[in-house]
TINU-278583 format. One record per residue: residue number from 1; residue in three letters; z, x, y of N, C-alpha, C, O, CB in turn. Coordinates in steps of 0.1 Angstrom, whole numbers, plus 5000, padded with zeros to 4 digits. Glycine has a CB too. Layout:
BEGIN
(NUM; "ALA"; (Z; X; Y); (Z; X; Y); (Z; X; Y); (Z; X; Y); (Z; X; Y))
...
END
This chain:
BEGIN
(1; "UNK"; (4087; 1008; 3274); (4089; 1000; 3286); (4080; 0988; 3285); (4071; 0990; 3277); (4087; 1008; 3299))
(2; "UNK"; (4079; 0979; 3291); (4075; 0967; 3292); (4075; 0960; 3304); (4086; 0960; 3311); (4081; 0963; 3286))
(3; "UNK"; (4064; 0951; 3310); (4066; 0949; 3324); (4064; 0932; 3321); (4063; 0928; 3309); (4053; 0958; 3337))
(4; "UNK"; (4064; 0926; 3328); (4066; 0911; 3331); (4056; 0911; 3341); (4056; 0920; 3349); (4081; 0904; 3337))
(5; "UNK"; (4044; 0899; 3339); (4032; 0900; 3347); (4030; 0885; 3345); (4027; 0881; 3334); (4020; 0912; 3342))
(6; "UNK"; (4031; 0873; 3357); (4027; 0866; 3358); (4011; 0860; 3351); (4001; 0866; 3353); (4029; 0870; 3367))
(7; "UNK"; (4011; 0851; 3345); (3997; 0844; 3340); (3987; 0850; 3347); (3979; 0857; 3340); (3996; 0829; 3342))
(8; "UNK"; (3986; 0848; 3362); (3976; 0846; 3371); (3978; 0864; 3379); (3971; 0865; 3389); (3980; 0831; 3381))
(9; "UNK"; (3984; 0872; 3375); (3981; 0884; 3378); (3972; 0891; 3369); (3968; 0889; 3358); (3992; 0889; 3378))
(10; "UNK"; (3969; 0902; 3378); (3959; 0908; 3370); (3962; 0925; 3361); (3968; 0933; 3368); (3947; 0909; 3381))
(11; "UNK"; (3959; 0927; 3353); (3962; 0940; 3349); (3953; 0950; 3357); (3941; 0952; 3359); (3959; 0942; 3335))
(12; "UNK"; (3970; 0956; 3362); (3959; 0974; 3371); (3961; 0986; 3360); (3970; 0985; 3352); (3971; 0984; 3392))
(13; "UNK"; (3952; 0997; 3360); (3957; 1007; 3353); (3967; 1015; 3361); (3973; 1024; 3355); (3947; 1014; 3348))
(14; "UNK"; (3969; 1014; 3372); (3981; 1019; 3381); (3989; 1006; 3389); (3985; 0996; 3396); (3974; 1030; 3392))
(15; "UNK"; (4003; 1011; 3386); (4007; 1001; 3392); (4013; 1002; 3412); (4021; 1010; 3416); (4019; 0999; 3381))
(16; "UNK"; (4009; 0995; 3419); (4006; 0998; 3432); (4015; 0991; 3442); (4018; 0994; 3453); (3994; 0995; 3435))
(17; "UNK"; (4018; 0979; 3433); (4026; 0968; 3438); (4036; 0966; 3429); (4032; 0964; 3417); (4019; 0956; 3440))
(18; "UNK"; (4053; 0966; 3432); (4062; 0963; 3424); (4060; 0954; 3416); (4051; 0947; 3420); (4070; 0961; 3429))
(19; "UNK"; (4065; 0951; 3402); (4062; 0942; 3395); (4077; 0933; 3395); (4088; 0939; 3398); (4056; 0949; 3383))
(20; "UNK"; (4076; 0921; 3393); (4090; 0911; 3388); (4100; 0917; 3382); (4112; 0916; 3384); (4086; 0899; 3378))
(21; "UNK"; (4093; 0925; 3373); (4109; 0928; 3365); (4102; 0945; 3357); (4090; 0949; 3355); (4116; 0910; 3348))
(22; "UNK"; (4115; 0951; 3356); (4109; 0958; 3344); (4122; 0958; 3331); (4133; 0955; 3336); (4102; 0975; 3349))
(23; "UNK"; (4121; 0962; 3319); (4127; 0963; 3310); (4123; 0972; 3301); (4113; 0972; 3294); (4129; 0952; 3306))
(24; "UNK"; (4133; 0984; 3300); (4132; 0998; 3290); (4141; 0994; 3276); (4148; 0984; 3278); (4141; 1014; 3299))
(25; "UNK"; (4141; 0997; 3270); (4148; 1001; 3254); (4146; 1012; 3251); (4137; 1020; 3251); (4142; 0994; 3242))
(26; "UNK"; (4161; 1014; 3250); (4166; 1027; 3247); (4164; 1029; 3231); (4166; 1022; 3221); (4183; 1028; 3252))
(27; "UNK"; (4158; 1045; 3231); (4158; 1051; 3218); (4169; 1062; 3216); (4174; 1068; 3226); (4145; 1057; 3216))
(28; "UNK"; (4172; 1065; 3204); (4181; 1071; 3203); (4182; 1083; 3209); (4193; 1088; 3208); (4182; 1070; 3194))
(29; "UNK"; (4171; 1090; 3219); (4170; 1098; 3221); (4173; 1100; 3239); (4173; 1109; 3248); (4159; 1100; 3213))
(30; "UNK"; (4174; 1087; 3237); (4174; 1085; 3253); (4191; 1082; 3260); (4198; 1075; 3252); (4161; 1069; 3256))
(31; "UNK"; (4199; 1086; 3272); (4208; 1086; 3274); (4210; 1077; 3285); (4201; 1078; 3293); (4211; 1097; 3275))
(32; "UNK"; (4221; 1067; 3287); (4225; 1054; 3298); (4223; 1063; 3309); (4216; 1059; 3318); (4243; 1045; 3297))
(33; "UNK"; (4227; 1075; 3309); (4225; 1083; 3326); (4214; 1083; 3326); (4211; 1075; 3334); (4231; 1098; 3330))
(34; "UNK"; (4206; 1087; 3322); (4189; 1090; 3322); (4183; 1075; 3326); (4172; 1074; 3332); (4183; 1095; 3303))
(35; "UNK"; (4189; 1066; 3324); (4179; 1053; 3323); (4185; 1048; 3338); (4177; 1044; 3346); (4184; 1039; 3306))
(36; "UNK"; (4201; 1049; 3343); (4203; 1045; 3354); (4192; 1057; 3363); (4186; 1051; 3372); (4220; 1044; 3357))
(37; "UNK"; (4189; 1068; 3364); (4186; 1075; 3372); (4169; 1069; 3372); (4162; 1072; 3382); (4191; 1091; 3370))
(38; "UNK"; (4165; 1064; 3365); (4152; 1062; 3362); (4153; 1046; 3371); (4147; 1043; 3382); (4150; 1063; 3343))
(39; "UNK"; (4162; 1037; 3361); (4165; 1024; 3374); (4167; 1026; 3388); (4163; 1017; 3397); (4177; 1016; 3373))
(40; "UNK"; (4173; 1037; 3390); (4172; 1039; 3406); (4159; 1037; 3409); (4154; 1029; 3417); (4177; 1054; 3411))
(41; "UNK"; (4152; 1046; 3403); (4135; 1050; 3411); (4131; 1037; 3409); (4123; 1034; 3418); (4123; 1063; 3404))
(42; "UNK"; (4132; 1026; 3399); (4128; 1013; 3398); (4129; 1007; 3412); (4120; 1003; 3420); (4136; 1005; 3388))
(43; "UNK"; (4143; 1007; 3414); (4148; 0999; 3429); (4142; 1007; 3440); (4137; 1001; 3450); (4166; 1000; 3432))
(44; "UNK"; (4141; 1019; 3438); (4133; 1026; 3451); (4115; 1022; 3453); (4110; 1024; 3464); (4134; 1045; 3448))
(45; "UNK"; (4109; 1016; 3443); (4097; 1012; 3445); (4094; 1002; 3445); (4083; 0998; 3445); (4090; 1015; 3441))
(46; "UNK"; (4109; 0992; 3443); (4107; 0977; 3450); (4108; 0964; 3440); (4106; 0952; 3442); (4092; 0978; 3456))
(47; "UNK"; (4111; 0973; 3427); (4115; 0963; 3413); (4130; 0959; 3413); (4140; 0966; 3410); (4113; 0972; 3399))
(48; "UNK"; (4129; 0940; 3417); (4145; 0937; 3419); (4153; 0937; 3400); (4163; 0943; 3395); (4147; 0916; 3427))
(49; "UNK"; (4143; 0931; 3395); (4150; 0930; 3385); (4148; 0939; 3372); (4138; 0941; 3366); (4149; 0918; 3383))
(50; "UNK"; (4164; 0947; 3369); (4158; 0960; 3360); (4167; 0959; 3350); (4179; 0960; 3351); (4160; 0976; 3366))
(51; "UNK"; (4159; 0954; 3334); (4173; 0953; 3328); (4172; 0966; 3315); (4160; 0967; 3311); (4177; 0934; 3321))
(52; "UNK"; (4177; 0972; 3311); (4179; 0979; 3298); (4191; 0978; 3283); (4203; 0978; 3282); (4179; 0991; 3305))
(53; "UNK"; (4181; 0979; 3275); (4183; 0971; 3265); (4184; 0983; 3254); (4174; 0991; 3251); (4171; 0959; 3264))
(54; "UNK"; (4197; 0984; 3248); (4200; 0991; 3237); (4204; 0990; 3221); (4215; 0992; 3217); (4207; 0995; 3240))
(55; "UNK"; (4192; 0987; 3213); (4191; 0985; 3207); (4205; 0988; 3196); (4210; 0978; 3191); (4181; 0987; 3209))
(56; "UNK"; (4211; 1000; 3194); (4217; 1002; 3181); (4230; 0995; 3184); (4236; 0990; 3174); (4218; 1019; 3176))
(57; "UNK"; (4236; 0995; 3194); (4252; 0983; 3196); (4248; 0974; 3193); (4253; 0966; 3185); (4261; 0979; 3209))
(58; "UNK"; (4236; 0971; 3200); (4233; 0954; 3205); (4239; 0953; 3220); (4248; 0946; 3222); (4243; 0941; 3195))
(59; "UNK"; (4234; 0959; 3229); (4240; 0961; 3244); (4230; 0956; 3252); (4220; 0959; 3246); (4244; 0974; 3248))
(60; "UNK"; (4229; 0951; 3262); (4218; 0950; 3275); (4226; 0953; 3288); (4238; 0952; 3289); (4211; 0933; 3276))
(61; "UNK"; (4220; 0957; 3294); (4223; 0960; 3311); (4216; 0959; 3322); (4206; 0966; 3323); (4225; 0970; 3313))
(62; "UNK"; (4219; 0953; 3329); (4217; 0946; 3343); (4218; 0957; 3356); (4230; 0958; 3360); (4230; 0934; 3344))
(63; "UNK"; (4208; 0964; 3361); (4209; 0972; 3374); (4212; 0966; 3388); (4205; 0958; 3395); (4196; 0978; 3375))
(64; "UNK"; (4224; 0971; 3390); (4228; 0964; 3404); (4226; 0967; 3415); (4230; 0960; 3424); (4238; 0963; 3407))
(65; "UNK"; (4220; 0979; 3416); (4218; 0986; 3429); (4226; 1004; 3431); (4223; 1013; 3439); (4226; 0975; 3440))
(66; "UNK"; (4233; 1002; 3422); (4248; 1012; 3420); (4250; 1017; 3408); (4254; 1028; 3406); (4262; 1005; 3423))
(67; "UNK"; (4246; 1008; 3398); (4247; 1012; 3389); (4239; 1001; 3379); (4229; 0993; 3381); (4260; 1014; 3388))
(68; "UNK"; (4250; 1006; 3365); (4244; 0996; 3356); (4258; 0984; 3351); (4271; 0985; 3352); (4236; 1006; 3342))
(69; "UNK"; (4250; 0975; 3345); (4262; 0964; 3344); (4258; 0962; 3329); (4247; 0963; 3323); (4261; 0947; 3356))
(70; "UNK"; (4271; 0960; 3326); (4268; 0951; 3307); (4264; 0941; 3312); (4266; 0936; 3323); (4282; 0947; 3294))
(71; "UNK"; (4259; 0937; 3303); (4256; 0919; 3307); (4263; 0910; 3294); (4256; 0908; 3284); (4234; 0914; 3307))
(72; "UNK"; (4276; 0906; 3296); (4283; 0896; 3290); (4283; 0883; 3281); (4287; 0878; 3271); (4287; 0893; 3297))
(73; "UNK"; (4273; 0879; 3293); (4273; 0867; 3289); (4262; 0862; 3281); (4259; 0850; 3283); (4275; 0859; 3299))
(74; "UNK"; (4256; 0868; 3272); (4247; 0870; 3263); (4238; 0864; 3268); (4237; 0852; 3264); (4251; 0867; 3250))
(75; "UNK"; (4228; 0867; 3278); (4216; 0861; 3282); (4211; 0871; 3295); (4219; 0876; 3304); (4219; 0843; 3288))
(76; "UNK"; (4197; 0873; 3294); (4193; 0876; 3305); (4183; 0868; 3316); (4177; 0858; 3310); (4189; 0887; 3302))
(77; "UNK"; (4181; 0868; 3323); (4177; 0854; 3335); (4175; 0865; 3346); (4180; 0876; 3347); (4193; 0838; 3341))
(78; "UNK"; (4163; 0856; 3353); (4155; 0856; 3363); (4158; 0845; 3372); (4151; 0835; 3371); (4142; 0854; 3358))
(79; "UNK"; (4168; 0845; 3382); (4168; 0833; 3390); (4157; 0827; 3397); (4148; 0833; 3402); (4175; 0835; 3398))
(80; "UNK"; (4157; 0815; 3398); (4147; 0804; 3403); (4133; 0811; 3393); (4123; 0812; 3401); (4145; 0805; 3424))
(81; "UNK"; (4131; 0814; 3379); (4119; 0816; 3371); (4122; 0808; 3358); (4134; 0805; 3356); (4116; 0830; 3368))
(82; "UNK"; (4114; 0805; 3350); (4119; 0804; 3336); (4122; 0816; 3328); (4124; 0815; 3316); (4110; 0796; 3329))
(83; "UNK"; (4122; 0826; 3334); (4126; 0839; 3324); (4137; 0839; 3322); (4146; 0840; 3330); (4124; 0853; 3328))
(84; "UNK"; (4138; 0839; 3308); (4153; 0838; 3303); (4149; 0848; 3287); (4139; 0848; 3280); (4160; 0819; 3300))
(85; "UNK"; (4163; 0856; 3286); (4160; 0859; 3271); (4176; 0861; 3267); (4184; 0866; 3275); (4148; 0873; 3267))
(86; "UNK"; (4178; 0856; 3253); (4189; 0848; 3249); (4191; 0865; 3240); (4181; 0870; 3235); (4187; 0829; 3239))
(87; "UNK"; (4201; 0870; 3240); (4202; 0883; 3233); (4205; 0883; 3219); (4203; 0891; 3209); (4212; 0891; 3238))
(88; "UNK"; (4210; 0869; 3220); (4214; 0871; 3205); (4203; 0865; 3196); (4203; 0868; 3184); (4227; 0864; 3202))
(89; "UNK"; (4196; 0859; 3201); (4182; 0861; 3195); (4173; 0869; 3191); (4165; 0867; 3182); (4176; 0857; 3199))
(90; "UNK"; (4173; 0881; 3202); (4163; 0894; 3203); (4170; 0899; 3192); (4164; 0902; 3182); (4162; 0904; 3217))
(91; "UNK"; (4190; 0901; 3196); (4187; 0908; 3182); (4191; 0907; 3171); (4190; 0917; 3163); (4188; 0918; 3182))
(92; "UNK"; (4196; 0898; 3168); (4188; 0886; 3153); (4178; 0888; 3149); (4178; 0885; 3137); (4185; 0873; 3154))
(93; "UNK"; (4166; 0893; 3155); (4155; 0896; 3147); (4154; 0912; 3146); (4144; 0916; 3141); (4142; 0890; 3151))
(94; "UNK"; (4164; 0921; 3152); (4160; 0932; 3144); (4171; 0931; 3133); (4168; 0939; 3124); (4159; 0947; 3152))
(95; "UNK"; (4184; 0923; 3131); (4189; 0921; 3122); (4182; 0914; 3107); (4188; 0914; 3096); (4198; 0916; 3127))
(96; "UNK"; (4171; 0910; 3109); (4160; 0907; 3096); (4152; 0914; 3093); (4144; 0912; 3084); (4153; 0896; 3095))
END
């Protein structure tokens, strides 16, 4: 897992306060039900944006509240941030 932390934030060893975003990558060992039930508890402690990312298709997904969404349009975004990440770039480099 991986969190998104502002320049000007500080590293806690616990986290206390929701963070901006979070983003999991799935291992092979790990199941889309398992990751939505896990994004739930994301949304339950106040994390809007939850995306999970599967490496062996080349898939990403977008937590809506309900569920999980493919995300289509090959980009993931942070409205009103510069967070953006272009998928077909991410994985282009595990394709080298």
């Amino acid at each position: 897992m991986c969190w998104w932390f502002a320049p000007a934030d500080r590293f806690e060893r616990y986290i206390t306060e929701p963070p901006l975003i979070a983003i999991e990558i799935l291992f092979s060992e790990d199941s889309l039900r398992a990751m939505q039930e896990k994004a739930a508890e994301y949304r339950q402690f106040g994390i809007e944006h939850i995306w999970i990312i599967d490496p062996e298709p080349r898939l990403a997904y977008r937590y809506t509240g309900t569920n999980l969404e493919e995300v289509r349009g090959g980009e993931l975004t942070v409205p009103s941030t510069p967070i953006r990440v272009a998928l077909s770039e991410t994985f282009a480099e595990l394709d080298a």
